[in-house]
C-alpha positions as CSV (number, residue, x, y, z in Angstrom):
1,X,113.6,0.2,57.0
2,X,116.7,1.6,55.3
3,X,116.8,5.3,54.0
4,X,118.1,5.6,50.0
5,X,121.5,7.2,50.3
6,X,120.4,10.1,48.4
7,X,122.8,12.7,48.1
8,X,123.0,16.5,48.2
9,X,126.1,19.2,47.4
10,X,127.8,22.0,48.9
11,X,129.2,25.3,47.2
12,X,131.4,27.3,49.6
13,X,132.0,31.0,50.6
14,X,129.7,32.4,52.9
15,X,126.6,35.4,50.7
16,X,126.3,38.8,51.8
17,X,125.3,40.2,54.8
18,X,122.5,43.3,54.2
19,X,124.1,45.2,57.0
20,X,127.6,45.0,55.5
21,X,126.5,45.5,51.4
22,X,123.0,47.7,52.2
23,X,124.4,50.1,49.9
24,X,125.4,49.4,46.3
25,X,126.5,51.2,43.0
26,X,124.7,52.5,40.3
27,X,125.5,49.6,37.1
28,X,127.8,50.6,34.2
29,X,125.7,51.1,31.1
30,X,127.5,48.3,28.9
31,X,126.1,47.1,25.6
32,X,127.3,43.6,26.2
33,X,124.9,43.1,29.0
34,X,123.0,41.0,25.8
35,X,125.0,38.1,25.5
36,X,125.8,36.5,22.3
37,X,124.8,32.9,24.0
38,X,123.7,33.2,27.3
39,X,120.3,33.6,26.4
40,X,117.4,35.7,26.0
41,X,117.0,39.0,28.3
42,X,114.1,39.1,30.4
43,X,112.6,42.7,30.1
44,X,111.8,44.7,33.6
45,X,114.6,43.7,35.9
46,X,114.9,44.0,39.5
47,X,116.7,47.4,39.8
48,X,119.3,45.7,42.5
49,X,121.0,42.4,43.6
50,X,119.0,39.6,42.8
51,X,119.1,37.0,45.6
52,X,117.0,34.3,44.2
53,X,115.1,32.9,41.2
54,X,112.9,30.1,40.8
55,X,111.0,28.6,37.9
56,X,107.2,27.4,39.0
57,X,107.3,23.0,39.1
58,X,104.1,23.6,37.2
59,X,104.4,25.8,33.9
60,X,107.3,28.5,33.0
61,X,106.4,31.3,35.5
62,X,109.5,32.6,37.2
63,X,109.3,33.9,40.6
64,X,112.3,36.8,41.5
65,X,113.4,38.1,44.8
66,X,115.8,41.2,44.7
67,X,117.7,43.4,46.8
68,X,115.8,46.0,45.5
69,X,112.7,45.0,48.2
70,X,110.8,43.7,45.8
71,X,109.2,40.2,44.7
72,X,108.8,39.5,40.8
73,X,106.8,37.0,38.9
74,X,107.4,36.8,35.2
75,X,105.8,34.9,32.4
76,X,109.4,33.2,30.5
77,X,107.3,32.9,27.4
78,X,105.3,36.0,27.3
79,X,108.7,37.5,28.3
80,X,106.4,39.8,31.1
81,X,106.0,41.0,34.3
82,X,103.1,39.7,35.8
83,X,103.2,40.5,39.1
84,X,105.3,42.8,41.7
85,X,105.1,43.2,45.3
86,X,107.1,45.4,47.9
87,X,109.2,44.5,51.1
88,X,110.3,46.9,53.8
89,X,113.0,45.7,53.3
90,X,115.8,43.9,50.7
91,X,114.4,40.0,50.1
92,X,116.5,37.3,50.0
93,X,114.8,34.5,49.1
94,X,110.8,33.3,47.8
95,X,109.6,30.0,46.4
96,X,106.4,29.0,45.0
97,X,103.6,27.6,46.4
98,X,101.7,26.8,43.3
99,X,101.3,28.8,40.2
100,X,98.8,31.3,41.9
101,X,100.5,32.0,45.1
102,X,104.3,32.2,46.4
103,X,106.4,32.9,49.4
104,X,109.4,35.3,50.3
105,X,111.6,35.8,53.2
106,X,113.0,39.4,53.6
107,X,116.1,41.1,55.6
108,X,112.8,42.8,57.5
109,X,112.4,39.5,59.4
110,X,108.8,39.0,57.7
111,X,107.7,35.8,56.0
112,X,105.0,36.6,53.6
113,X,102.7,34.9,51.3
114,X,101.7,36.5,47.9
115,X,98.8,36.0,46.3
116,X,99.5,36.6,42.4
117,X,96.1,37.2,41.1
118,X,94.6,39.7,43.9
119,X,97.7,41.3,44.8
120,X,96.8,40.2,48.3
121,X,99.6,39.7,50.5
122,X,99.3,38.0,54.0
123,X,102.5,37.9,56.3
124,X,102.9,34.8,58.0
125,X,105.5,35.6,61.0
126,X,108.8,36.9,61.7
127,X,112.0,36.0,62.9
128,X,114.5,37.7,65.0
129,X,116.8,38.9,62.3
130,X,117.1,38.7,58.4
131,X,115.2,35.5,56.8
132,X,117.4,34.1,54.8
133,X,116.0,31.0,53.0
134,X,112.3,29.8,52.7
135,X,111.4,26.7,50.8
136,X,107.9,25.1,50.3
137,X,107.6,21.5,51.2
138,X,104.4,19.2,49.1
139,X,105.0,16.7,51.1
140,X,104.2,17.9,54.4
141,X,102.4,21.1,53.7
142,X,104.6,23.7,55.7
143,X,106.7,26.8,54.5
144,X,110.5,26.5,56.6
145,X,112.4,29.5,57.0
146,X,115.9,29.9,57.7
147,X,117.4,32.9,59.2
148,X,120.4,34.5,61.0
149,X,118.5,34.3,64.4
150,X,120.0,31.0,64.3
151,X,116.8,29.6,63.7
152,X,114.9,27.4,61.7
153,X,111.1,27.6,62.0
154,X,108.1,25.7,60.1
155,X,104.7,27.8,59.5
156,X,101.3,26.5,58.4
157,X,100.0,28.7,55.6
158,X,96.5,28.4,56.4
159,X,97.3,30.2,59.2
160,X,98.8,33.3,57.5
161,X,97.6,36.2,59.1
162,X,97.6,34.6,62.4
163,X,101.4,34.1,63.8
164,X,100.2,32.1,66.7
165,X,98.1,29.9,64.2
166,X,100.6,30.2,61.7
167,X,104.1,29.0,63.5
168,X,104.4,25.1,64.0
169,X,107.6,25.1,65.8
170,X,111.1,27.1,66.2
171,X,114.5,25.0,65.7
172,X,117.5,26.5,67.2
173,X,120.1,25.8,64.9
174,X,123.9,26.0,65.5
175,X,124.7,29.2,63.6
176,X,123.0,31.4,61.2
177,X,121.2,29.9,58.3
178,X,123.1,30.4,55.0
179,X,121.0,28.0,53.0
180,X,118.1,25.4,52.6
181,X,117.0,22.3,50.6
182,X,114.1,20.2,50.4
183,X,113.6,16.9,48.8
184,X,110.5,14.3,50.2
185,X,110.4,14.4,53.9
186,X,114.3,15.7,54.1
187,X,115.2,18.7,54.9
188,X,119.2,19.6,54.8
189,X,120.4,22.8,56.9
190,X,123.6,24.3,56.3
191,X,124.7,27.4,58.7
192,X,127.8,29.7,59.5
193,X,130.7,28.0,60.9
194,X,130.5,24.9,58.3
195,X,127.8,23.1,60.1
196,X,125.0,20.8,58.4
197,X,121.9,19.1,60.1
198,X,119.9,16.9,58.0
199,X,115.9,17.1,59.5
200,X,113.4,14.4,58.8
201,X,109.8,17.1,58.5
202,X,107.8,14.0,60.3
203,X,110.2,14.5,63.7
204,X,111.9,17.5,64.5
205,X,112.7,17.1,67.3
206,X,116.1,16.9,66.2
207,X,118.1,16.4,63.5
208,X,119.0,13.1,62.3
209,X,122.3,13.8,61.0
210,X,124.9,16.6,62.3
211,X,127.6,17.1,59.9
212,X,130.5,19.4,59.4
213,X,130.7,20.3,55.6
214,X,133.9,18.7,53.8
215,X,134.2,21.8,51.9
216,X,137.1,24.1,53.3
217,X,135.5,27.3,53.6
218,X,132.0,28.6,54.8
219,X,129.2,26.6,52.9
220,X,127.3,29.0,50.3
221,X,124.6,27.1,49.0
222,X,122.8,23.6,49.4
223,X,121.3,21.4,47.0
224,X,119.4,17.8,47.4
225,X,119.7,15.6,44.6
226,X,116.2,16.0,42.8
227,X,115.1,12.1,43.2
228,X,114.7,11.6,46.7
229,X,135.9,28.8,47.6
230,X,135.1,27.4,44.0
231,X,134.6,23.8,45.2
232,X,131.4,21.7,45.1
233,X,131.4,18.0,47.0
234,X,128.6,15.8,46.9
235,X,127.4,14.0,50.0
236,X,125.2,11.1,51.2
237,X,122.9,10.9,53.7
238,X,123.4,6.9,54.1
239,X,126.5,6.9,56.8
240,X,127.5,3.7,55.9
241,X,131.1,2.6,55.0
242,X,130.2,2.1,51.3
243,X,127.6,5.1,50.7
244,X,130.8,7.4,52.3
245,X,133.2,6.2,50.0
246,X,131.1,7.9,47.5
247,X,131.4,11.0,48.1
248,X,133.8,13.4,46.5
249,X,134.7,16.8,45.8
250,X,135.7,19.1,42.7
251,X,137.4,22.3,41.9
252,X,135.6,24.5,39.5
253,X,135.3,28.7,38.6
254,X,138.9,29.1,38.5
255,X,141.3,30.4,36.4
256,X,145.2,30.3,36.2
257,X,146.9,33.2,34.7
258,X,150.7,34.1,34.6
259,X,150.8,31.1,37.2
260,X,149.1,32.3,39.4
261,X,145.7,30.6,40.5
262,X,142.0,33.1,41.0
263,X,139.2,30.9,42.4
264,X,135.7,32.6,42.2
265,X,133.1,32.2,45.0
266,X,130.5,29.2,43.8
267,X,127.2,30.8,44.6
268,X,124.3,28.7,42.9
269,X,123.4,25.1,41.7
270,X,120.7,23.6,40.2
271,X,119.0,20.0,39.0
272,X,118.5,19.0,36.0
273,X,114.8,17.7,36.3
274,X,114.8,14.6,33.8
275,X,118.6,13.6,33.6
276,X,119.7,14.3,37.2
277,X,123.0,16.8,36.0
278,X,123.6,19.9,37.7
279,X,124.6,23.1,36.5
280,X,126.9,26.0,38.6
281,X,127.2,29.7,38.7
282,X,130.2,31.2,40.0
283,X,131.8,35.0,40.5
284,X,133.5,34.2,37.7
285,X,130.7,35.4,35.1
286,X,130.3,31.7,34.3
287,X,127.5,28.9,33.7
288,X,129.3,25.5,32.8
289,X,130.4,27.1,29.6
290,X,128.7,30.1,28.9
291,X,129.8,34.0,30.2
292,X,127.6,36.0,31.4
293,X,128.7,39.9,32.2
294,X,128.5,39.5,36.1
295,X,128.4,36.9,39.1
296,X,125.7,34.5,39.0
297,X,123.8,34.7,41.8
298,X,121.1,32.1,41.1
299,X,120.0,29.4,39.0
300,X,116.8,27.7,37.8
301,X,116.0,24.8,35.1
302,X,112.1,25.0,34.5
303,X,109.7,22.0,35.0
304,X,111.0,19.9,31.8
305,X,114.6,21.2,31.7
306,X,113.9,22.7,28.4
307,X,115.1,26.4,29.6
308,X,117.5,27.7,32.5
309,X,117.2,31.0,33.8
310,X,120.5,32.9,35.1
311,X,120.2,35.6,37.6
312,X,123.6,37.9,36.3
313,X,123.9,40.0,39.0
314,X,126.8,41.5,41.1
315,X,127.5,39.4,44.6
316,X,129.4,42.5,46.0
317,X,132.6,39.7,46.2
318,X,134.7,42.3,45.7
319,X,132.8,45.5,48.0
320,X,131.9,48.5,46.6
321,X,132.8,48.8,42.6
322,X,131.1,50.1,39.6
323,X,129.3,46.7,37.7
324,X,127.6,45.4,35.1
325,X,123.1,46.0,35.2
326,X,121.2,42.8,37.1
327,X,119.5,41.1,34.5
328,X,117.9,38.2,34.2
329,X,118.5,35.6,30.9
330,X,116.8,32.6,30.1
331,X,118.4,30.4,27.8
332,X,117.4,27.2,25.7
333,X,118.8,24.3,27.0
334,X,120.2,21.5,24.4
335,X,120.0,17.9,25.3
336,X,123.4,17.1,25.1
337,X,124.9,20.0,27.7
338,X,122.9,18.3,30.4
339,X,122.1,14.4,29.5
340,X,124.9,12.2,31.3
341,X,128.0,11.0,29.1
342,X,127.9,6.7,28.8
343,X,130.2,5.1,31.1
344,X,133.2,3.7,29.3
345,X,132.7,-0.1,29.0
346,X,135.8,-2.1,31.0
347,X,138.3,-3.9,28.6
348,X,138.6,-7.4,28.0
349,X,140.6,-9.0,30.3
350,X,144.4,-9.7,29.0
């Protein structure tokens, strides 16, 4: 039976490495950290980097992972902090589970579960080196971690506690694992060196696709479309002649100034859950149209597409330099910034 050629994107240029940015500068106290129309400020930000933020597929909780070793969850509407817990060290990524438990991946090799309501935390294994990327798959029930061991590996929850019990299997993977995405049974890798493997959960054995990424430069994040150097392409799974020709690539977060050309790092994506659309966050400062006052390090629509939360928060692009507070912002989304423009109807013939 034939697979629908569902497809996924790339942003390029490779995040940062905790060995290389462990240490980072105290934020200039600017009053434009409120933006005029980015959005309402969450209160209680992480006090460092934020690596990740992801809105629950269930209500308007927000789950945070920082650089600041620790895990957030916020209520959006209540505009509080609801829950924090501590890492040994900086974490780079989390996901939820459901609405009463999550999971996070830290530079201290753990994988953890969190249990919001207790407190309780249960760790569910460890890598070789810094976890990178964890996602949550509802279809086949397992947490999959990515890290720069150059491994992928694929726990059972109910095992947390219990690493034998826990740990399904170990992947080696071609390089360290930038990034991670999940839709159904697929599972898309990307790693160092511009490789991609594309997993089916139901046989890893191996992958069933190896790709290079068309992108130029080192892949930065990953993205599966929702349904099944500043440059995004979009991909298909289906390797056939006429899915291929459908793929494509675009320049964006760039700006030209006195002739010459600045392109900004593309660090975050993410679906729009009803119409399909995607919104980016560069180094620029930018979402689609709005400025924010720092690189965007991540981006979340909620369950309906209503809101999108935008993690403003220095990507240490540029090394060591005094910049603007992390903060988190969650702004109203109007229909028509994200519902797809009608095709223009052909002419009549002449």
């Amino acid at each position: 039976m034939s697979r629908p050629s569902l497809p996924f994107r790339f942003s390029s240029v490779p995040p940062p490495d905790p060995q290389t940015a462990s240490s980072r500068l105290a934020p200039v106290d600017m009053s434009t950290a409120t933006m005029l129309s980015g959005g309402r400020e969450l209160s209680q930000p992480p006090s460092d980097g934020i690596s990740n933020l992801r809105f629950s597929s269930h209500s308007d909780l927000l789950l945070v992972s920082s650089w600041d070793r620790t895990i957030r969850l916020y209520d959006v509407g209540e505009n509080t902090l609801k829950a924090e817990f501590v890492h040994a060290g900086p974490v780079l990524d989390c996901c939820f589970h459901d609405d009463s438990s999550g999971f996070s991946a830290g530079a201290d090799h753990s994988v953890r579960r969190h249990i919001f309501g207790s407190g309780k935390e249960d760790i569910l294994g460890h890598h070789d080196a810094p976890v990178r990327c964890v996602e949550y798959s509802y279809a086949a029930g397992q947490v999959i971690t990515g890290s720069w061991d150059k491994t992928l590996k694929c726990w059972d929850p109910r095992g947390a506690n219990s690493s034998d019990r826990a740990l399904i299997g170990t992947y080696v993977q071609p390089e360290r694992v930038y990034s991670l995405s999940l839709v159904g049974y697929r599972l898309v890798v990307a790693t160092a060196g511009r490789h991609v493997n594309v997993y089916d959960l139901r046989n890893m054995s191996q992958p069933e696709q190896r790709r290079e990424s068309s992108l130029k430069y080192q892949t930065r994040c990953v993205r599966c479309y929702p349904n099944g150097t500043g440059r995004v392409a979009m991909e298909f799974f289906d390797l056939s002649e006429a899915a291929q020709a459908k793929k494509y690539a675009f320049k964006c977060h760039r700006k030209s100034e006195a002739g010459r050309d600045t392109v900004y790092p593309v660090n975050a994506m993410a679906f729009h859950p009803i119409y399909g659309t995607f919104a980016t966050g560069g180094c620029d400062g930018y979402v689609n149209y709005s400025k924010y006052p720092t690189s965007i390090a991540a981006l979340s629509f909620n369950r309906d597409g209503r809101l999108l939360a935008v993690a403003s928060s220095y990507t240490f692009e540029e090394g060591e330099i005094p910049h603007e507070p992390d903060a988190i912002f969650v702004r109203n989304v109007n229909e028509v910034e994200v519902k797809p423009k009608p095709k223009a109807l052909p002419g009549p013939p002449p």
